[in-house]
DOZADO-940655 format. One record per atom (N, C-alpha, C, O, CB): x, y, z; residue in one letter. Coordinates in steps of 0.1 Angstrom, whole numbers, plus 5000, padded with zeros to 4 digits. Glycine has a CB too. Example, Ala and Ser with C-alpha at 12.3 -4.5 7.8 and 13.67 -1.06 7.14 Angstrom:
2
513249435078a 512349555078a 513249675078a 514249675085a 511349555090a 512849785071s 513749895071s 512950005079s 513450115080s 514149945057s 
//
This chain:
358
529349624869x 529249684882x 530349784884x 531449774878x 529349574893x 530049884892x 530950004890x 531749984903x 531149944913x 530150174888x 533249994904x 534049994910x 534350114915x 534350214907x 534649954905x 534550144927x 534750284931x 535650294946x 535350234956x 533250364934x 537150394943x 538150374951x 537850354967x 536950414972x 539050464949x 538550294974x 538250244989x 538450355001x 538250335012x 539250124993x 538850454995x 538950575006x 538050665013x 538050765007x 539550645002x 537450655021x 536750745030x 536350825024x 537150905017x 537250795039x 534650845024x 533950935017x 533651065028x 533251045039x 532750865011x 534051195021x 533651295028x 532551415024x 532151425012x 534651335031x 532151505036x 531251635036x 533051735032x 534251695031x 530051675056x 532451855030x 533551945039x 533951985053x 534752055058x 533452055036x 532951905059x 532951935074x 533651835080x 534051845092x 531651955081x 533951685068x 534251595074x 533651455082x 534051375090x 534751645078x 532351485076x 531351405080x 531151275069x 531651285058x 530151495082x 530651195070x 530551095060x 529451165051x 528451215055x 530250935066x 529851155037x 528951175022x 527651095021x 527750975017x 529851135009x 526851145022x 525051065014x 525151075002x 525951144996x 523251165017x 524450994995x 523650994984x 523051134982x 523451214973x 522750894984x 522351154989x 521851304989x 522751404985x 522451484976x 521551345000x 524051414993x 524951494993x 525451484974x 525251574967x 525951455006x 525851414971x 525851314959x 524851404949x 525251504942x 525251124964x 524051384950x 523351414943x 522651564940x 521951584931x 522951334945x 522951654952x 522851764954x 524351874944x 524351984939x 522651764970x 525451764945x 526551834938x 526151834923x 526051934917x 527951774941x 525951694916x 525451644907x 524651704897x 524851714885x 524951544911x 523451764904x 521951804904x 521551724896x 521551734883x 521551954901x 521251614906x 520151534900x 519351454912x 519151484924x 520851424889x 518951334904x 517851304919x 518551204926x 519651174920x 516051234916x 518351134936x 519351024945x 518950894938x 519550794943x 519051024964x 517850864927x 517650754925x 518550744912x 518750634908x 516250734924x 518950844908x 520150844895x 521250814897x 521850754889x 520550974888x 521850844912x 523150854917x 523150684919x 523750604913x 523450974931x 522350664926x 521750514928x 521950424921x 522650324924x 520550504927x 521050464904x 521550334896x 523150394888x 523550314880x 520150274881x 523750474889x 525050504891x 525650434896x 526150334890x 525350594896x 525950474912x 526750374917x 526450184916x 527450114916x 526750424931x 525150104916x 524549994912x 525249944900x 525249824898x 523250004909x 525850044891x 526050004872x 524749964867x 524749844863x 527149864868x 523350044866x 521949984863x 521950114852x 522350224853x 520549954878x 521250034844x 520550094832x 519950214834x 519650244845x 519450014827x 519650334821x 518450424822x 519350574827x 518650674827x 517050344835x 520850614831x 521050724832x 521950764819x 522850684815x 521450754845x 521750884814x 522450904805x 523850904806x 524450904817x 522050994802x 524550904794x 526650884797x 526551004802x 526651014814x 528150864782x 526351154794x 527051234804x 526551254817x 527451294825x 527351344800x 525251244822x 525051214835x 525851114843x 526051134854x 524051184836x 526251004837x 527250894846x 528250924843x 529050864851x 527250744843x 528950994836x 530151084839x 530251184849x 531251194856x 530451144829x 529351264849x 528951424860x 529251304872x 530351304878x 526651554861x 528651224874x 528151144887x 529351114896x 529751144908x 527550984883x 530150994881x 531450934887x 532551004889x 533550964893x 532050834881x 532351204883x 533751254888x 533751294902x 534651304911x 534151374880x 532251334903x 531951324918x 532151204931x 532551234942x 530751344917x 531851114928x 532450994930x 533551014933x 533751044945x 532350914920x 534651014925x 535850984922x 536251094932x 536851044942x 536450974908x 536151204933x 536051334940x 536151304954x 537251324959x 534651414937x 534851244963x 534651174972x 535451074977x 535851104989x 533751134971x 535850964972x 536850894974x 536350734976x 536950624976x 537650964986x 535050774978x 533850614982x 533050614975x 532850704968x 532950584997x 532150474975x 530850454979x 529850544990x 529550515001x 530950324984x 529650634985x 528950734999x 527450635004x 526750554997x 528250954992x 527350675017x 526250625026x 525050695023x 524750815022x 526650655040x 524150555019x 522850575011x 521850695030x 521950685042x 521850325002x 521350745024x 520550845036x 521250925046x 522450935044x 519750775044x 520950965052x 521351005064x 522050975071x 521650895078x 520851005070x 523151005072x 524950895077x 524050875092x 523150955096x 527351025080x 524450785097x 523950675115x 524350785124x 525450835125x 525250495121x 523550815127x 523650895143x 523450855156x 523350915166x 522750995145x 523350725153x 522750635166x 522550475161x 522050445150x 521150695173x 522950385171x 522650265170x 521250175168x 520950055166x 523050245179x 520550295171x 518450245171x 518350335159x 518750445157x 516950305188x 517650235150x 516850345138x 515350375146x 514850325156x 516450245119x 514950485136x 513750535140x 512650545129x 512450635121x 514050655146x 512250475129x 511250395118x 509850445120x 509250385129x 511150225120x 509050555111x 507550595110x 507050505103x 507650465093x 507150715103x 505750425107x 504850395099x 503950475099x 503650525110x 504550275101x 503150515087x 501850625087x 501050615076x 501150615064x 502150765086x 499750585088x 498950515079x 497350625080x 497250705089x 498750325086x 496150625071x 495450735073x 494550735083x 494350625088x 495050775063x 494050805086x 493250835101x 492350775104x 492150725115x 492650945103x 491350755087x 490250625091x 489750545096x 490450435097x 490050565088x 488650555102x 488550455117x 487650335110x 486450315112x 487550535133x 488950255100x 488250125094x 488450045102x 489050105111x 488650075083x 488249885108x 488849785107x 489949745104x 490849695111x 488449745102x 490049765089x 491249725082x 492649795091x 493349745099x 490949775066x 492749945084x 493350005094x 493949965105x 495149945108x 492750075097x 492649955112x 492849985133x 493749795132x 494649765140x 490249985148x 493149695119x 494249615123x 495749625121x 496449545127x 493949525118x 496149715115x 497249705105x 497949805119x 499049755123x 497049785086x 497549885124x 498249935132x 498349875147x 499149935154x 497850045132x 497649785152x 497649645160x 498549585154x 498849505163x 496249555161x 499449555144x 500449465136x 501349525140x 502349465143x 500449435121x 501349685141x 502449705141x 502949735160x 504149745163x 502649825130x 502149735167x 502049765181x 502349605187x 503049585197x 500549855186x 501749495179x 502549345182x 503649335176x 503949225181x 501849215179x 504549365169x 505649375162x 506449465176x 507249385180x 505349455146x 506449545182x 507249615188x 508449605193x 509549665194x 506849635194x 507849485197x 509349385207x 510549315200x 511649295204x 508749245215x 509949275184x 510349225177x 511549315173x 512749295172x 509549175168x 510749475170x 511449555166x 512549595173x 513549615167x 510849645162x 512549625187x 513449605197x 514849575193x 515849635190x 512949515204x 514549435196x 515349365194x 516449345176x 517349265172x 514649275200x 515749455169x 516649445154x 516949655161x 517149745154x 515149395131x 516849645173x 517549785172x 516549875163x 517049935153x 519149775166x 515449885166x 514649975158x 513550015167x 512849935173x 514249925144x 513650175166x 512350195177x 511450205165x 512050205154x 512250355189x 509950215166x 508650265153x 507650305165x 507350275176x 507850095139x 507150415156x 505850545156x 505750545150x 506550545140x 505650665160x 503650545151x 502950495142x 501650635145x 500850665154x 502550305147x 502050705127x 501150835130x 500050775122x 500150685114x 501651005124x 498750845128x 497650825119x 497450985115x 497451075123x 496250755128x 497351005104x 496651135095x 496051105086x 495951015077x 497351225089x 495051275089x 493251235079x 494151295067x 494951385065x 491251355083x 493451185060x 493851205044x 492251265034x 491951265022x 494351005037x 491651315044x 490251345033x 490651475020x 490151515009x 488751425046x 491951505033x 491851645019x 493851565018x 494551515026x 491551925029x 494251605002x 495251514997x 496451605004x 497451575011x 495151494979x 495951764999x 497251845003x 497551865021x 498651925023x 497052004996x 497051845031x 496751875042x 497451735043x 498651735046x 495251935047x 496851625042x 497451515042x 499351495042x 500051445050x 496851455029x 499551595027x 500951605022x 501551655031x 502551605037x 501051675011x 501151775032x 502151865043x 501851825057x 502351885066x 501852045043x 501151725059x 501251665074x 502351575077x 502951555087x 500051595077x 502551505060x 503551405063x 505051445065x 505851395072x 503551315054x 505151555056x 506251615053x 506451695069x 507451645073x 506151705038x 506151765076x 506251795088x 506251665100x 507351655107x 505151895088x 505451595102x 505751485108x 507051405106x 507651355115x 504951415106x 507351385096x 508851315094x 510051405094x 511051335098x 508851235080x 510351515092x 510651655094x 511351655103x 512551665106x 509751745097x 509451625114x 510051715130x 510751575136x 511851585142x 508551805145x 510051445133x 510751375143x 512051325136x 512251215142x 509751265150x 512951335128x 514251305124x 514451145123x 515151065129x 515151375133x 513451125114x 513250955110x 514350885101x 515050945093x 511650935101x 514550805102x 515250725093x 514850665082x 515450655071x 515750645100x 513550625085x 512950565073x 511550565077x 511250545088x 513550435068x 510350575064x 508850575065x 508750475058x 509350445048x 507950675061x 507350385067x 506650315061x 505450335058x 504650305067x 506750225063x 504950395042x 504050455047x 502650385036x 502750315025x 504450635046x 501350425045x 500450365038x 499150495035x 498450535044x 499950225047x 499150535020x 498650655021x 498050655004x 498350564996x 499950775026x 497150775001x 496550784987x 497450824980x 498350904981x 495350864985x 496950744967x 498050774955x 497750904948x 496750904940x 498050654944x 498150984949x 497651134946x 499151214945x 500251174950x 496551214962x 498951314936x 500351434932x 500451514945x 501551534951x 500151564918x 499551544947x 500851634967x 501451514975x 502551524980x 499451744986x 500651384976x 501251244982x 502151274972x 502051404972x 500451084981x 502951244965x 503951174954x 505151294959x 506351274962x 503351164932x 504551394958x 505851524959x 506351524969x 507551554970x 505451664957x 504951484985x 505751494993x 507051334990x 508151364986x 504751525008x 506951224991x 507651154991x 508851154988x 509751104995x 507351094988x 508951224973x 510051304970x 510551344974x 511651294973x 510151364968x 510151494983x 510851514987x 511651445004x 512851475009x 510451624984x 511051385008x 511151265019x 512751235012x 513851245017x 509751105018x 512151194999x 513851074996x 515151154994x 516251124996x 513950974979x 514451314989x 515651424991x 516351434999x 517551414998x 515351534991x 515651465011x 516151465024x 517151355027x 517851365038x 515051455032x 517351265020x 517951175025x 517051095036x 517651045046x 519151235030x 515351075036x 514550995042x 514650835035x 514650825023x 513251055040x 514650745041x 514650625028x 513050555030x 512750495040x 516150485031x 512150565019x 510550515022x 510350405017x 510950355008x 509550595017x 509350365022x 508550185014x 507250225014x 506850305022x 508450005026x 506650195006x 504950215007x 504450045009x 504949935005x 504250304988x 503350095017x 503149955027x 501549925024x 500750015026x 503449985047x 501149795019x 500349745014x 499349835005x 498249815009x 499849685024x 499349914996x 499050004987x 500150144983x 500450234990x 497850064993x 500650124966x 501650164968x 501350354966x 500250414969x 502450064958x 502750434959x 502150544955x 503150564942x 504350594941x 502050654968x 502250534932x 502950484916x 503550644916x 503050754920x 501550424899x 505050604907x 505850704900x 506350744914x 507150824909x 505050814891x 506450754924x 507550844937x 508450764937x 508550654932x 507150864953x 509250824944x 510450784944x 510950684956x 512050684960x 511150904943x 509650584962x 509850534972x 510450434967x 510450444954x 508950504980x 511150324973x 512250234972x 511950114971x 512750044966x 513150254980x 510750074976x 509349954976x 508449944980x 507750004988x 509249874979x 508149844971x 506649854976x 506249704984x 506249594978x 505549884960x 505949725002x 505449595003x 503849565006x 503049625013x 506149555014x 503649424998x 502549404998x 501949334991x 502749294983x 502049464999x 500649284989x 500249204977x 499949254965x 499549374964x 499249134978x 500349144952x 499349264938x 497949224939x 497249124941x 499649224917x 497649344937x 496749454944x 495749424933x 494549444936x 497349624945x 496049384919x 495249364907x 494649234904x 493649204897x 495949404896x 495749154910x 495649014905x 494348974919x 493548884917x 497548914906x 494449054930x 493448984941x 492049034934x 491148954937x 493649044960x 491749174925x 490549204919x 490549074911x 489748994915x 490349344911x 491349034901x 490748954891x 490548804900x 489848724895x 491848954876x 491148794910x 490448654923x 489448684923x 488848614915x 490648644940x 488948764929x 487748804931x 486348784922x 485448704924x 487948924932x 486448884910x 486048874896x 486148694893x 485148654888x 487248974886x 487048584894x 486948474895x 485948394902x 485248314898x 487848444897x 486148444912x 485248404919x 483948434921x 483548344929x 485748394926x 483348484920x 482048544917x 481648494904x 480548424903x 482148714917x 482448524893x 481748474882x 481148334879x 480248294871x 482648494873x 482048264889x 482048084887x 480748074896x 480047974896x 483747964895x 480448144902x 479648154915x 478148184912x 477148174919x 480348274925x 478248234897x 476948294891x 475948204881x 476148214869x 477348404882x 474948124885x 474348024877x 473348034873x 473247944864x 474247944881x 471948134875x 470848184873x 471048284860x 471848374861x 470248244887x 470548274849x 470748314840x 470448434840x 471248514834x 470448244832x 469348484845x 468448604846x 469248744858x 468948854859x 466848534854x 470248664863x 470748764871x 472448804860x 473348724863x 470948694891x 472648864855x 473548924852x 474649054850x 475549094842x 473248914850x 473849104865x 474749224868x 475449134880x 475149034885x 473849394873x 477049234883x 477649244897x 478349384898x 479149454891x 478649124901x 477649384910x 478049524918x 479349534922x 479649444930x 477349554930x 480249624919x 481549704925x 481349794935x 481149904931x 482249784914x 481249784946x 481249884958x 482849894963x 483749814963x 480249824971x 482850054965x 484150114971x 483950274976x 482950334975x 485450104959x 484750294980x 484750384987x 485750494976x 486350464966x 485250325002x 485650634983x 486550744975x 487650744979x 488050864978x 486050884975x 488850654984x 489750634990x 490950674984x 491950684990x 489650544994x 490850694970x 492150704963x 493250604963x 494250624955x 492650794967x 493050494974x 494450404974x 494750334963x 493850274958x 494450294984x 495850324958x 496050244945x 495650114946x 495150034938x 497450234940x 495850104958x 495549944962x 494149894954x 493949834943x 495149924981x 493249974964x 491749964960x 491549994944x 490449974939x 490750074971x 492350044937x 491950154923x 492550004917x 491849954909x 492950354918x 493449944919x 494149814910x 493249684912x 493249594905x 495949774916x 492449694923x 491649594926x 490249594916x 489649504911x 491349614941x 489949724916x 488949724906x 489149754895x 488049774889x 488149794908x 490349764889x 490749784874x 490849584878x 489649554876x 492649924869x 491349474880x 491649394877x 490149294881x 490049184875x 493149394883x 489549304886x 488249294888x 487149294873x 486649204868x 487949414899x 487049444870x 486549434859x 487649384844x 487049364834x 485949564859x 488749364844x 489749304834x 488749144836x 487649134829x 491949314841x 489049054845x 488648954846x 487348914843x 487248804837x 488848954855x 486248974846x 484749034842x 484749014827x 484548904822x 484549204846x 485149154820x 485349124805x 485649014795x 484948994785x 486149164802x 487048944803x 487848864796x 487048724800x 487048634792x 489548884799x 486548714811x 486348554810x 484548534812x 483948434810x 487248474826x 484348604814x 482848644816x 481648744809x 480748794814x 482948684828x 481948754796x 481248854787x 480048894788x 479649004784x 481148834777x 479148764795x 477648774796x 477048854805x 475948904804x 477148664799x 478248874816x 477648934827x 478449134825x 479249174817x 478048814845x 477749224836x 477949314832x 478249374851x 477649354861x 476649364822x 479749484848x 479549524860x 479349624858x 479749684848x 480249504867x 478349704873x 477849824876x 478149864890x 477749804899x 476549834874x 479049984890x 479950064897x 478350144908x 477450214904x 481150184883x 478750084923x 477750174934x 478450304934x 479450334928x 477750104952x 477550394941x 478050524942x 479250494952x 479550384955x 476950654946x 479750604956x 481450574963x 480850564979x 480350664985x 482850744961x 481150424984x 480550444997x 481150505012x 482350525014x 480150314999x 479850535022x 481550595033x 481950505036x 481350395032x 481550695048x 483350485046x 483850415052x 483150315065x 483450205068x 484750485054x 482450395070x 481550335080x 480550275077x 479650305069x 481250405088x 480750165087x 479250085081x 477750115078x 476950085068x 478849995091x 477550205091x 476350265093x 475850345080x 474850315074x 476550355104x 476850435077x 476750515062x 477150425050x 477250465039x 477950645062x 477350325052x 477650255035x 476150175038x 475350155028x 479450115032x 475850145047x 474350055047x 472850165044x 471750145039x 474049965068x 473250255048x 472450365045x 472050425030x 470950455025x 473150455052x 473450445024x 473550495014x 473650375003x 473750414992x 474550595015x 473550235004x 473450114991x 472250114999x 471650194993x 474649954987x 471850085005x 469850085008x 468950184999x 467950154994x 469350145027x 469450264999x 469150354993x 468950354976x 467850344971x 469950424998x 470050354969x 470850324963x 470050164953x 469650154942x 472350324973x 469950094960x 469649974956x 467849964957x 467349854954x 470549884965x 467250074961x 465750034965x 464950104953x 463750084949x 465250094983x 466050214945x 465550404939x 466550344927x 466050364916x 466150614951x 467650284926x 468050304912x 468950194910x 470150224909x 468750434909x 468650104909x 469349904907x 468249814912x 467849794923x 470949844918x 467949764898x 467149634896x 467749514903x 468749474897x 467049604881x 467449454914x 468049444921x 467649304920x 468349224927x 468049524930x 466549254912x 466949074904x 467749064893x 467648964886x 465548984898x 468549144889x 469249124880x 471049114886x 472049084880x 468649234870x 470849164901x 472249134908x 472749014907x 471748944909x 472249144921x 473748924905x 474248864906x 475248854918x 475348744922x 474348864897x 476048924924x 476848914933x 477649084933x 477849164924x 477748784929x 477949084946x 478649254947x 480649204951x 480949084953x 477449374967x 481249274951x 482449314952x 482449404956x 481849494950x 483049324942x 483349434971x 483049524984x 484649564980x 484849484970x 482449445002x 485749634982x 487249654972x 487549674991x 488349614998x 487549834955x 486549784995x 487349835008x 486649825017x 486149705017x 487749965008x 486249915029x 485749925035x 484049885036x 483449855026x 486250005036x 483449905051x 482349885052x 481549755046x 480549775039x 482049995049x 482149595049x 481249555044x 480249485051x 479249415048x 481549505037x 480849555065x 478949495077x 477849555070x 476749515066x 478649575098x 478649695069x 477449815062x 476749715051x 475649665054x 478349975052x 477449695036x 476549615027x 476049525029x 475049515022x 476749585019x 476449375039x 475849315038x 474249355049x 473049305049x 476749215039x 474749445057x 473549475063x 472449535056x 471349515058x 473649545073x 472949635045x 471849675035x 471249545025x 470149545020x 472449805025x 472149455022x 471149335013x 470249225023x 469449145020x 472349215004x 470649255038x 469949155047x 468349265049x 467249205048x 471149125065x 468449395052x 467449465050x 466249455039x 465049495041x 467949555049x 466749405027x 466049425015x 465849265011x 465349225000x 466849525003x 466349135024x 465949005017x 466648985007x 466048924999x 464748985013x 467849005003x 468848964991x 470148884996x 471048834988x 469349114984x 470048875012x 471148815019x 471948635013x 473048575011x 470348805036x 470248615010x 470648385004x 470848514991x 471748594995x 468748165002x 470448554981x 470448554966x 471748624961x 472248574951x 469148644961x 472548734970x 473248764962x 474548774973x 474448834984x 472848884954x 475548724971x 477148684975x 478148794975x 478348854964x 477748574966x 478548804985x 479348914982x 480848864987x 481048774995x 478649044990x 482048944979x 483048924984x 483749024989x 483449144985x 483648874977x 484749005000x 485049105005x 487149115009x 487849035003x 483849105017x 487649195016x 489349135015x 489549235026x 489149355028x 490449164997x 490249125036x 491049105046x 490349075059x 489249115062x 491849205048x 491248985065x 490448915075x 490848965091x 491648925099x 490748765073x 489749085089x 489349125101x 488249045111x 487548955105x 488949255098x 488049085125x 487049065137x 485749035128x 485248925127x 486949195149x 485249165122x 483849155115x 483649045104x 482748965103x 483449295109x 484749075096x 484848955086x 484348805089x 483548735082x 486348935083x 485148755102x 485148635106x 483848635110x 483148545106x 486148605116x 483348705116x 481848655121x 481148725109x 480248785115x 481248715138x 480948745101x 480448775085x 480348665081x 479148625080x 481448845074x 481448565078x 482048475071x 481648355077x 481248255070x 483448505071x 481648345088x 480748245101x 479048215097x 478548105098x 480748345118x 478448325094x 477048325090x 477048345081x 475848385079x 476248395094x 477648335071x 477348305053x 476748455050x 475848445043x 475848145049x 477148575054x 476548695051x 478248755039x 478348855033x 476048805069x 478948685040x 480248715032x 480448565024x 480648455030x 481748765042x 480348575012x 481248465003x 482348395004x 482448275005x 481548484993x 483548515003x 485048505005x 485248625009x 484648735007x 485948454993x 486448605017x 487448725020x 488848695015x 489348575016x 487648755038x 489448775009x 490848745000x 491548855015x 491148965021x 490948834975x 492448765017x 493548835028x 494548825021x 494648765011x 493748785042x 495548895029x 497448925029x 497648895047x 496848875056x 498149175024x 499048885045x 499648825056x 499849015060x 500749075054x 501248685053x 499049075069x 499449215075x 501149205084x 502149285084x 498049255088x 500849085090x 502349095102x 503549105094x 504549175097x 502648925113x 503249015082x 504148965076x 505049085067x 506249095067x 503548855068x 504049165059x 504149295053x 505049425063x 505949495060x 502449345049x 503849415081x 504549545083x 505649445088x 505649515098x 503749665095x 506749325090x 507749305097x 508649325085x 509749385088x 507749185105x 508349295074x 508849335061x 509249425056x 510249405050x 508349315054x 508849555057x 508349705056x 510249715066x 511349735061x 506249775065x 509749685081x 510949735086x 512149685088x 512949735097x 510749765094x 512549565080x 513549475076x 514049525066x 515249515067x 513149355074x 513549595055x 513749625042x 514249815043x 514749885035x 512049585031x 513649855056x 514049975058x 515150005065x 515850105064x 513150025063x 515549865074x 516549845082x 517849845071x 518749925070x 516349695091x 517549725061x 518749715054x 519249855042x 520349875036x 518349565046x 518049925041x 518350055028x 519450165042x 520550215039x 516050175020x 518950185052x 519950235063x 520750175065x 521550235074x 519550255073x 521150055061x 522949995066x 523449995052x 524649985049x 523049795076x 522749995043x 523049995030x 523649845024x 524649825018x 524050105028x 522749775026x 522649655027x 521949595010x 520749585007x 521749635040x 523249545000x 522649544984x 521949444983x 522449334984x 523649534972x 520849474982x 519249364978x 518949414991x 519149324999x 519349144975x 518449544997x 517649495009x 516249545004x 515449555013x 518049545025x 515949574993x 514549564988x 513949414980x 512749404976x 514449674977x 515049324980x 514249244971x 513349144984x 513949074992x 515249154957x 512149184983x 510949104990x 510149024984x 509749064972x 510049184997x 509848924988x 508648864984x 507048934983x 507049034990x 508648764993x 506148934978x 504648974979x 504548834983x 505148734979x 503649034964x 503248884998x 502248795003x 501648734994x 501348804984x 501348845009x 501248584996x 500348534990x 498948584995x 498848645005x 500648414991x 497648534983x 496748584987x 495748454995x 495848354989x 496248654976x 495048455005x 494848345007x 493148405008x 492848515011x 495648275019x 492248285003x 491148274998x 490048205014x 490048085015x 491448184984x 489448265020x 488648195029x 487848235032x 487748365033x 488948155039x 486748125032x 485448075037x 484648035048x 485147935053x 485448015032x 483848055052x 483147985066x 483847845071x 484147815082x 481347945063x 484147755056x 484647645058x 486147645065x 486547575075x 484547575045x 486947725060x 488547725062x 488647835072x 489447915067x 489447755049x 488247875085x 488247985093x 489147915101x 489147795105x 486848035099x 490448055105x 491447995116x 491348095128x 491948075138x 493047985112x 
//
């Protein structure tokens, strides 16, 4: 662990030194200066030399972000515009959370932006956090290269970010909170498979949406992993990309399922995201409602009464409250500079049925 003298870290103006600042002299990125000051693996010696003369230069430990300008942090969560369920709950989590937040001295605003187009998305965020002079994002957004760059530059700024229940691989955000995201596909994939007894039905359907979330992209990479490895006999077949809304996902697998899938050979569907009143209302249309089982994840309003009438198998949930109070606990501590305030737990996944409804 690197030791570094006790004297007051400065700007030239006399202001307390960031990481940023740090790392702007340096020229390098703040996650270098980072495991620098930490003593952690992975920067080169003469980079940890450039670092620590700077360092030494400074006189401290400089202050990770944006030196405190106030006693209340100001905490974005931003999540995309989509008028899912899922969503509209996650941002209800964070509007019951409020008071909580309060009281840890943290105000939070909670933007919604359309993510249909990736770059419009990018530069929405990067202006939104910009204008309002945030302390830290929690953000829940597609894993895509204008996403990643803007984040970047977020952490440049001396922003400090979490990506919140879907992460955004390779940025430079600081954590990730939430469940694995892979291991609930291969649940899934478990469960379905055990679930399949009729010999003659050997397909299962993957339905998802064009969402880009890693979340959803690790669910169905770990979904079909599971498929393969424990289940050889059966075969999965990928629906076209459904919309988000029910109406249009029941529309378009009706479709879909009447013109091009043999549809005694289903065995069970895997819904990743959105819309699954939509599907199960397109297999209740076509009389496939008793024959083929579908699973679905998180336990929303529709879910429960899904789940109530045997039109859903399972719903694999995450604890939402738990994630967004997490998100801003972990954002709290990267602004006091608080060592370990990323190490979090992942939600467990919990598995329910018509039988286990709370």
């Amino acid at each position: 662990m690197t030791t570094l003298p006790p004297a007051a870290s400065t700007t030239s103006t006399g202001a307390t030194a960031t990481i940023a600042d740090i790392a702007r002299q340096a020229g390098v990125g703040t996650a270098t200066v980072d495991r620098v000051i930490n003593g952690r693996s992975g920067v080169h010696a003469d980079t940890v030399s450039k670092v620590m003369k700077i360092l030494e230069g400074a006189g401290s430990t400089p202050q990770r972000g944006r030196p405190r300008q106030r006693d209340n942090l100001r905490l974005a969560f931003i999540l995309p515009g989509d008028n899912t369920p899922f969503l509209d709950q996650v941002e209800r989590q964070i509007a019951h959370l409020a008071s909580d937040l309060r009281h840890l001295h943290i105000t939070e605003i909670t933007h919604r932006l359309d993510a249909s187009d990736p770059a419009e998305f990018a530069s929405a965020l990067g202006k939104t956090v910009n204008a309002g002079m945030f302390d830290g994002v929690a953000l829940l957004a597609p894993d895509l290269p204008a996403v990643k760059l803007a984040v970047n530059a977020m952490v440049r700024a001396g922003v400090h970010v979490v990506t919140l229940l879907s992460d955004v691989a390779g940025s430079q955000r600081e954590a990730y909170i939430g469940s694995d995201n892979r291991a609930a596909g291969r649940t899934a994939g478990l469960l379905l498979g055990r679930m399949i007894g009729q010999p003659e039905r050997r397909t299962v359907l993957l339905a998802s949406q064009s969402t880009r979330l890693s979340g959803e992209i690790e669910r169905r990479i770990g979904f079909a992993q599971v498929i393969e490895e424990r289940f050889a006999h059966l075969t999965v077949l990928r629906t076209p990309d459904l919309p988000a809304d029910d109406a249009g996902a029941e529309a378009m697998l009706s479709e879909w399922l009447r013109t091009s899938c043999d549809t005694r050979t289903v065995a069970g569907i895997y819904n990743v995201g959105a819309g699954s009143a939509g599907v199960t209302q397109a297999l209740q249309a076509l009389g496939l409602t008793s024959q083929i089982p579908v699973v679905a994840h998180d336990f929303t309003d529709v879910h429960r009464t899904l789940l109530g009438c045997d039109k859903l198998a399972y719903v694999l949930d995450q604890n939402i409250h738990y994630c967004v109070l997490s998100a801003a606990k972990v954002l709290q501590g990267l602004c006091d500079n608080v060592r370990g305030a990323v190490s979090v737990t992942s939600p467990r996944l919990d598995i329910l049925t018509a039988e286990n409804l709370h």
